[in-house]
C-alpha positions as CSV (number, residue, x, y, z in Angstrom):
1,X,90.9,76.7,78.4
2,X,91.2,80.1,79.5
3,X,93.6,80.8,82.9
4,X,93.5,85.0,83.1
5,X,91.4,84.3,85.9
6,X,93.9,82.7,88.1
7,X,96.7,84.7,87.2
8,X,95.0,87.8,88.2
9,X,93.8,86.5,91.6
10,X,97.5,85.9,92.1
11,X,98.6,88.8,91.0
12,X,96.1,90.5,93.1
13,X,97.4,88.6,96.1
14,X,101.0,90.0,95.7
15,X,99.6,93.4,94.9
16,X,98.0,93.2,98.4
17,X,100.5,91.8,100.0
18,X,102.8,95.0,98.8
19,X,100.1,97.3,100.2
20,X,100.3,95.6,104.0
21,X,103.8,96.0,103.9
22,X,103.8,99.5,103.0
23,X,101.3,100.1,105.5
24,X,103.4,98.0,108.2
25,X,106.2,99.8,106.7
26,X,104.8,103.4,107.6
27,X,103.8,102.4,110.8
28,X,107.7,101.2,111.8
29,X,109.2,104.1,110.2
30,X,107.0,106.9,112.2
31,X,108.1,104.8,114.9
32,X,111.5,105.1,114.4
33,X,111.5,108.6,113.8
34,X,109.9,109.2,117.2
35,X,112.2,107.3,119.1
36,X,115.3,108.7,117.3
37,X,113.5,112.0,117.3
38,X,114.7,112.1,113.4
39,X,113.0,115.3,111.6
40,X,114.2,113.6,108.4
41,X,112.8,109.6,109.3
42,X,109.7,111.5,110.5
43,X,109.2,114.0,107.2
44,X,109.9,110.6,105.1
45,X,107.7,108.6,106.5
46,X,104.8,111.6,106.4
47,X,105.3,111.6,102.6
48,X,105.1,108.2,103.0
49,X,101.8,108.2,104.3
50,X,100.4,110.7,102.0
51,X,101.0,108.3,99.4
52,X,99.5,105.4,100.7
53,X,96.7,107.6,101.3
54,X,96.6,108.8,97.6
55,X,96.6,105.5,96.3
56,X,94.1,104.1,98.3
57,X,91.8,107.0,97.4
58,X,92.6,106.5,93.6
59,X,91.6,102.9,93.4
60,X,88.7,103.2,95.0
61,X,87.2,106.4,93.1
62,X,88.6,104.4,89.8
63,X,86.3,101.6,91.4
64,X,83.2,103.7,90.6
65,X,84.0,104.0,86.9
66,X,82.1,101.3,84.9
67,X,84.0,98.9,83.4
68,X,84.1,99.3,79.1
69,X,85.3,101.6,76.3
70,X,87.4,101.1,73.3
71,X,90.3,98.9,74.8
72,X,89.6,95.1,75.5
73,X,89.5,94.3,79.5
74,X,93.2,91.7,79.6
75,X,94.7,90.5,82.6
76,X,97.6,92.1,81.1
77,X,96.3,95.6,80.7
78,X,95.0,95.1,84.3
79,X,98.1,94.4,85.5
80,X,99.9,97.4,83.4
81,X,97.2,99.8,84.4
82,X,97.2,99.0,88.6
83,X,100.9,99.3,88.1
84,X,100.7,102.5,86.1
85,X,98.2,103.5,89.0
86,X,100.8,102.8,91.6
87,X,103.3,104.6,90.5
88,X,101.0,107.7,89.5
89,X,100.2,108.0,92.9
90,X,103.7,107.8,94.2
91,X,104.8,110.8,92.2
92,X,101.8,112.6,93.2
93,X,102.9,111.7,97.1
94,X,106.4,113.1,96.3
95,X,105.2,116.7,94.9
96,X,102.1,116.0,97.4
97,X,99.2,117.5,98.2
98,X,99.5,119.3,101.3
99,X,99.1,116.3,103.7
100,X,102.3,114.9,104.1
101,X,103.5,118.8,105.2
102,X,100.7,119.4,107.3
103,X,101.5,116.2,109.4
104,X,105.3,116.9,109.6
105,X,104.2,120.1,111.6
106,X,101.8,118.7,113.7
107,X,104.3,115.7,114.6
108,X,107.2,117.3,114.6
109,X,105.6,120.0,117.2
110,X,104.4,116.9,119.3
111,X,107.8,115.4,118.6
112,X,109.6,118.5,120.3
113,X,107.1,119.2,123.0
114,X,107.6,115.7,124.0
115,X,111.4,115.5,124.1
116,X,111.4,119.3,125.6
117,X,109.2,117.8,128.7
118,X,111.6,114.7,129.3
119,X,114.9,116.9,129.4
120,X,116.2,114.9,126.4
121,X,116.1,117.9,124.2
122,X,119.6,119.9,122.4
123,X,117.9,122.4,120.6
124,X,118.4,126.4,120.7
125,X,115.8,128.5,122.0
126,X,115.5,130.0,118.3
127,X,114.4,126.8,117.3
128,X,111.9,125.9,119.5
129,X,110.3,129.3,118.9
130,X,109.9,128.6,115.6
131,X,108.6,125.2,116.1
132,X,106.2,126.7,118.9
133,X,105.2,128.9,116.3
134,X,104.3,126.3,113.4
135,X,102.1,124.5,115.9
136,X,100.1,127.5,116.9
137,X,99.6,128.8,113.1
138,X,98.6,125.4,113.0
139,X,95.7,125.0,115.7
140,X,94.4,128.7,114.4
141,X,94.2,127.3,110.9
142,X,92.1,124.1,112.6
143,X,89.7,126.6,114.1
């Protein structure tokens, strides 16, 4: 009687499960950095997002691989390599890519533009030069 084929579907289930609540998790913590008008909570959750990004983007490119080689298909090594997989594409979040930065300068522009119109805003006029600045390098590199 061979059982590796429920295990895996319940392993699959909590390895979904983590991915909703990383992505639920994102979604609070941007949130939280725009109502606190946190730089930090706002950068996190921007690298954050860059590696929910990566991982979804390196399972489904390892999707198009077909399946074989020298290794025997387990629903251990399955389980070893989507962790491995995971984790891989967490460091590469944390060194990134280029998104995660690329965001924190667009939202963190938005951020201050927003707070500058409702008043609620303590910074220097040095600052939000150099802020004004980042978002137009910015919109020239879009064009």
């Amino acid at each position: 009687m061979k059982i590796d084929g429920l295990a895996q579907h319940h392993m699959n289930n909590i390895l979904s499960t983590g991915q909703v609540s990383d992505d639920t998790g994102f979604e609070a913590a941007l949130k939280k950095a725009y109502d606190e008008c946190d730089r930090e909570k706002l950068k996190q959750a921007c690298i954050q997002f860059e590696s929910i990004l990566l991982q979804n983007l390196y399972k489904q490119m390892k999707a198009t691989i077909p399946k074989g080689g020298l290794l025997e298909e387990s629903n251990a090594r399955s389980i070893f390599q989507d962790m491995y997989d995971e984790e891989l594409m967490k460091q590469c979040g944390t060194r990134g890519v280029g998104i995660a930065e690329m965001m924190y300068k667009q939202l963190s522009a938005q951020m201050d533009r927003t707070f500058t119109t409702s008043g609620t805003d303590d910074r220097t006029s040095e600052e939000e030069s150099q802020s004004t600045i980042g978002a137009e390098m910015i919109d020239e590199t879009m064009d």
